[in-house]
Backbone bond lengths (Angstrom), bond angles and torsions (degrees), N, CA, C in turn:
res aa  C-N    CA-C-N  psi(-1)  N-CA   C-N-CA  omega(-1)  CA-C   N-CA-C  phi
1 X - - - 1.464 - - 1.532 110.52 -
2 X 1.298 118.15 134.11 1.700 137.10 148.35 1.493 108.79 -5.15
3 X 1.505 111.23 100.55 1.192 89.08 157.87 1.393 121.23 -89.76
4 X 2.443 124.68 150.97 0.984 107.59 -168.41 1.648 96.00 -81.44
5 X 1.787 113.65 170.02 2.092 99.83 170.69 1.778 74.70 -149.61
6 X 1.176 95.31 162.58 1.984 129.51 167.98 1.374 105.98 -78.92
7 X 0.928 106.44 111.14 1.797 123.39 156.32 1.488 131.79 -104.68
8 X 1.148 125.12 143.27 1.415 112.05 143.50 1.574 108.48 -129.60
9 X 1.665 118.91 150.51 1.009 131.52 -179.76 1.462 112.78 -131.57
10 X 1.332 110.06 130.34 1.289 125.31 -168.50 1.530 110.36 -120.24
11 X 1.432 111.15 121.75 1.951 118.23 176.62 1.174 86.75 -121.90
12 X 1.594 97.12 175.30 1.192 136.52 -146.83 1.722 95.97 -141.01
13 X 1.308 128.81 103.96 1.553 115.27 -177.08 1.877 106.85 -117.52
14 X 0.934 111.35 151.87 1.498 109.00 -147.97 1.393 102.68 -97.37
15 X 1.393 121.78 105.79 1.380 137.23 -177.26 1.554 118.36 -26.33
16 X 1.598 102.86 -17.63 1.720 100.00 -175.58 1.545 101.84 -61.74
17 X 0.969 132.87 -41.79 1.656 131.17 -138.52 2.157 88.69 -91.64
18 X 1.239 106.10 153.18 1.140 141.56 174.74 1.351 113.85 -38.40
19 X 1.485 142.71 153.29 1.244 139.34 -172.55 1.805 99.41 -57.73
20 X 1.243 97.14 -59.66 1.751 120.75 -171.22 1.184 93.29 -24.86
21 X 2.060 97.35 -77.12 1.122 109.55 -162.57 1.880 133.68 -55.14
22 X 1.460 104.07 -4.82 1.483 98.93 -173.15 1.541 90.80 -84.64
23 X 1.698 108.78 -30.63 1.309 103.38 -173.99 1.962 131.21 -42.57
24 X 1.425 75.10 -45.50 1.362 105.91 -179.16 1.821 106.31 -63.70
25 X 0.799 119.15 -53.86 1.646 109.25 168.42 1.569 136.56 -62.18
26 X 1.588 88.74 -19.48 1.842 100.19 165.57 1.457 91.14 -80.16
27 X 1.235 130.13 -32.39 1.595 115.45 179.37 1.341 132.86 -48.87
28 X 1.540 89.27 -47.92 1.625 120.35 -168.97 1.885 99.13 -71.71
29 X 1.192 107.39 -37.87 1.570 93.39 -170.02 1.428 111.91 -93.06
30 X 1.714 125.82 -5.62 1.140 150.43 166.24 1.874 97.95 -77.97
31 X 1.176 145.95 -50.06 0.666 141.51 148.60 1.651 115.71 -37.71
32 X 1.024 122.99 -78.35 1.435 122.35 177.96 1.164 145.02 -52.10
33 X 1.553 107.05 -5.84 1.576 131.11 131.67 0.928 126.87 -34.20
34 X 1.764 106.89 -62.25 1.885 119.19 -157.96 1.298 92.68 -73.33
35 X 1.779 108.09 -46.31 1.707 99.61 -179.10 1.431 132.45 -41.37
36 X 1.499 107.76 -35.02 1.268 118.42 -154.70 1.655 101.94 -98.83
37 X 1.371 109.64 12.63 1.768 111.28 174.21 1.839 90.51 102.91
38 X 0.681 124.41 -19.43 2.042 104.38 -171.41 1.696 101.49 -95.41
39 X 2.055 84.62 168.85 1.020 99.11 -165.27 1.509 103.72 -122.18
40 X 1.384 121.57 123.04 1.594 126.03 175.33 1.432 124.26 -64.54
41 X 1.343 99.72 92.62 1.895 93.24 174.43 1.504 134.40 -89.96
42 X 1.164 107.15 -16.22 1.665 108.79 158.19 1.803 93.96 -161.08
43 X 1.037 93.14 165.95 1.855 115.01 163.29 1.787 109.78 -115.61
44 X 1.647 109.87 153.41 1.240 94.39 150.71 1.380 108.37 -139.80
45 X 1.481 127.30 125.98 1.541 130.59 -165.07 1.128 109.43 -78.59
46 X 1.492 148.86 69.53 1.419 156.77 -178.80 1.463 114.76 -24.62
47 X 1.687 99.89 -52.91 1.243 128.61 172.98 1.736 116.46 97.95
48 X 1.768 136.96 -145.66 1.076 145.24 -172.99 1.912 93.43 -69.63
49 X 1.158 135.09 143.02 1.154 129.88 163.20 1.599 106.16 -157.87
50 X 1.585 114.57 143.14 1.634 127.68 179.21 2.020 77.98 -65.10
51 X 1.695 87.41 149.22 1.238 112.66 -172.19 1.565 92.28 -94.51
52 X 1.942 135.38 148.64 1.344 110.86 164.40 1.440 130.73 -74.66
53 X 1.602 107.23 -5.92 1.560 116.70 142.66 1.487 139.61 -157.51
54 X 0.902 130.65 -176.19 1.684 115.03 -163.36 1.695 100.65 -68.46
55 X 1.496 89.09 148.69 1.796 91.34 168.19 1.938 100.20 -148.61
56 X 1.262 115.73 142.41 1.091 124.43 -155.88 1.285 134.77 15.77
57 X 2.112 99.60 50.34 1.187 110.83 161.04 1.957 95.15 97.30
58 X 1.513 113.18 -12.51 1.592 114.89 176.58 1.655 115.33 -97.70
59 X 1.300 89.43 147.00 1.686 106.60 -167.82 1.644 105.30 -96.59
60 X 1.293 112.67 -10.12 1.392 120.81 -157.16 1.880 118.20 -145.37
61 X 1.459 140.95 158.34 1.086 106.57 -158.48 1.771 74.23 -160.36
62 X 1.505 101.92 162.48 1.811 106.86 167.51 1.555 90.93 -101.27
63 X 1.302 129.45 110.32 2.053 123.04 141.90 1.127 128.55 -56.22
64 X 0.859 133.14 91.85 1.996 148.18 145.63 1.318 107.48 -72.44
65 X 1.355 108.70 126.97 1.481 135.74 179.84 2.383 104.07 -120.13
66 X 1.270 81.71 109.44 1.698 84.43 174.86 1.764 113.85 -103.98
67 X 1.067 111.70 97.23 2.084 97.21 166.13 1.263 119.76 -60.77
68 X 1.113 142.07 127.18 1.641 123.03 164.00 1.535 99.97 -153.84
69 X 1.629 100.41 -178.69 1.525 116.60 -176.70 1.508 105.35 -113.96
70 X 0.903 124.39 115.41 2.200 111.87 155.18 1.153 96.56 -150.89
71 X 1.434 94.58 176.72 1.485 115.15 -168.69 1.530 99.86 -92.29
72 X 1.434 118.09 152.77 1.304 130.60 -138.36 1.622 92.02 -90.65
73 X 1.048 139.31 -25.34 1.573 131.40 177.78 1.701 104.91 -57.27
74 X 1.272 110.76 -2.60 1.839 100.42 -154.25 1.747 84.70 -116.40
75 X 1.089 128.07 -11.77 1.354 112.87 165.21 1.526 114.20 -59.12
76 X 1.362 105.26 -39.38 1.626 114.49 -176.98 1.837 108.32 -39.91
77 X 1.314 90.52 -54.96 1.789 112.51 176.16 2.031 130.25 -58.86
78 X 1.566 95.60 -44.09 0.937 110.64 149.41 1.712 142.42 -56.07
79 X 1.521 116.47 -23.78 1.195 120.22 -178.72 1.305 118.05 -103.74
80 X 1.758 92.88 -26.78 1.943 92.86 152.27 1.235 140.33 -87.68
81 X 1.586 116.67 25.85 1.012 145.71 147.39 1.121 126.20 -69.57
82 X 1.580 117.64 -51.40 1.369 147.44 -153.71 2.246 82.45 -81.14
83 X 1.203 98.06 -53.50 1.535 99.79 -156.66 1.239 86.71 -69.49
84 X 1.539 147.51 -110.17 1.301 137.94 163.43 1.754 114.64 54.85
85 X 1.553 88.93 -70.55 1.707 108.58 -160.03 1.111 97.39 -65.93
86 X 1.525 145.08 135.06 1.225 163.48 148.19 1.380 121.67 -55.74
87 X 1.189 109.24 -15.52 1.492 126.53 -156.56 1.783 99.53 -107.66
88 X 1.023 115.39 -38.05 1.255 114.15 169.02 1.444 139.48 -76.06
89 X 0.963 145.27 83.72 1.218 162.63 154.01 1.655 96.32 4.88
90 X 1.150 129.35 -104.01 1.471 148.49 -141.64 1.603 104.95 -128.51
91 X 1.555 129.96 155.53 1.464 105.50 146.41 1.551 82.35 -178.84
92 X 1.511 120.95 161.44 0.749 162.00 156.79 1.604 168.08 -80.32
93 X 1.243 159.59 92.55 0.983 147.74 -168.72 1.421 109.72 -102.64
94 X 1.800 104.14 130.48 1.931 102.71 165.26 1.776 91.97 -120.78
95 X 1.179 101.56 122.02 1.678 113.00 151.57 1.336 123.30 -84.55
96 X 1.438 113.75 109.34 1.243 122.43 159.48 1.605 125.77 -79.02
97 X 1.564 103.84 127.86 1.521 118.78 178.55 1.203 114.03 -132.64
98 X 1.543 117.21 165.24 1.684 122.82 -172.78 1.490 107.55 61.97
99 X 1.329 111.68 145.84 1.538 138.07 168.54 1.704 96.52 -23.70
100 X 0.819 99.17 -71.43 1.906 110.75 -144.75 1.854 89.67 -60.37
101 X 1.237 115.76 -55.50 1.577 116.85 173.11 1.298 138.25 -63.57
102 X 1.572 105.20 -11.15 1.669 115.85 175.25 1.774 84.38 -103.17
103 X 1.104 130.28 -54.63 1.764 107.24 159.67 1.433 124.61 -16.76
104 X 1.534 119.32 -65.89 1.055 128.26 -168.78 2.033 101.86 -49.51
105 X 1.592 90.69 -61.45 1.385 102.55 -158.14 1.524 112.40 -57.34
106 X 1.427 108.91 -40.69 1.519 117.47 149.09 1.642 132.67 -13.15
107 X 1.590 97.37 -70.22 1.272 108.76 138.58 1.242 153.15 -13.48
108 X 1.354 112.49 -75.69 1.366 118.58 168.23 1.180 124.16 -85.30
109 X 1.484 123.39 -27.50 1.534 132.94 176.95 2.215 88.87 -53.56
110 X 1.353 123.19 -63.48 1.113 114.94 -165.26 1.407 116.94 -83.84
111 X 1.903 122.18 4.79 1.034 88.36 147.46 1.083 124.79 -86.71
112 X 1.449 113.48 -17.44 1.773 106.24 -171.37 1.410 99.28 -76.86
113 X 1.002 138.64 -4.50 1.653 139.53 162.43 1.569 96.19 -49.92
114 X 1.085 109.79 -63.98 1.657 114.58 -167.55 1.568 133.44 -98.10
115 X 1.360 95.59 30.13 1.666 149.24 170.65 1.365 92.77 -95.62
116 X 1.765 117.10 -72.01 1.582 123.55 -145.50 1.634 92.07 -78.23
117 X 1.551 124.83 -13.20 1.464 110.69 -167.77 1.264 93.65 -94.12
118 X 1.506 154.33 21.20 1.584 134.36 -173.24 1.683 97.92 -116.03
């Protein structure tokens, strides 16, 4: 059986596209979580930010921060999603393991919980 582990994953969505539309891609990869077996425990919306250097020609980037739980085969699935998308700039996975690092992540998943509630 699956083991579940703590993540956070961080993209990069490319300032050209429309308010809607960035919306719509935090959807799609928030969606593609639940698909993939995990569970979303907080977000944190960074928002418009200067990139620290150009990437396909962009000076500027949207930050989305996702917390969640799944089992580690579904990252595989998740990042070929991520590559796929045209729309995304950059993104990332950190796996958190051991006590002291699912602490941490604990952490931040609930503050940005209480970030996303104001």
């Amino acid at each position: 059986m699956a083991r579940i582990r703590h993540y956070e994953t961080m993209f990069i969505v490319k300032t050209t596209l429309t308010e809607e539309e960035i919306k719509n891609q935090i959807d799609t990869v928030k969606a593609n979580i639940e698909k993939n077996g995990g569970t979303i425990t907080a977000c944190d919306n960074m928002g418009n930010r200067e990139l620290a250097y150009e990437i396909e020609k962009q000076k500027r980037g949207y930050y989305y921060v996702v917390y969640f739980e799944a089992p580690s085969e579904s990252i595989i699935e998740l990042e070929r999603n991520y590559r796929v998308n045209e729309s995304i700039l950059k993104f990332m996975f950190i796996k958190f393991e051991g006590k002291k690092e699912v602490a941490e992540w604990t952490k931040m998943s609930s503050e940005a919980a209480k970030k996303e509630q104001k």
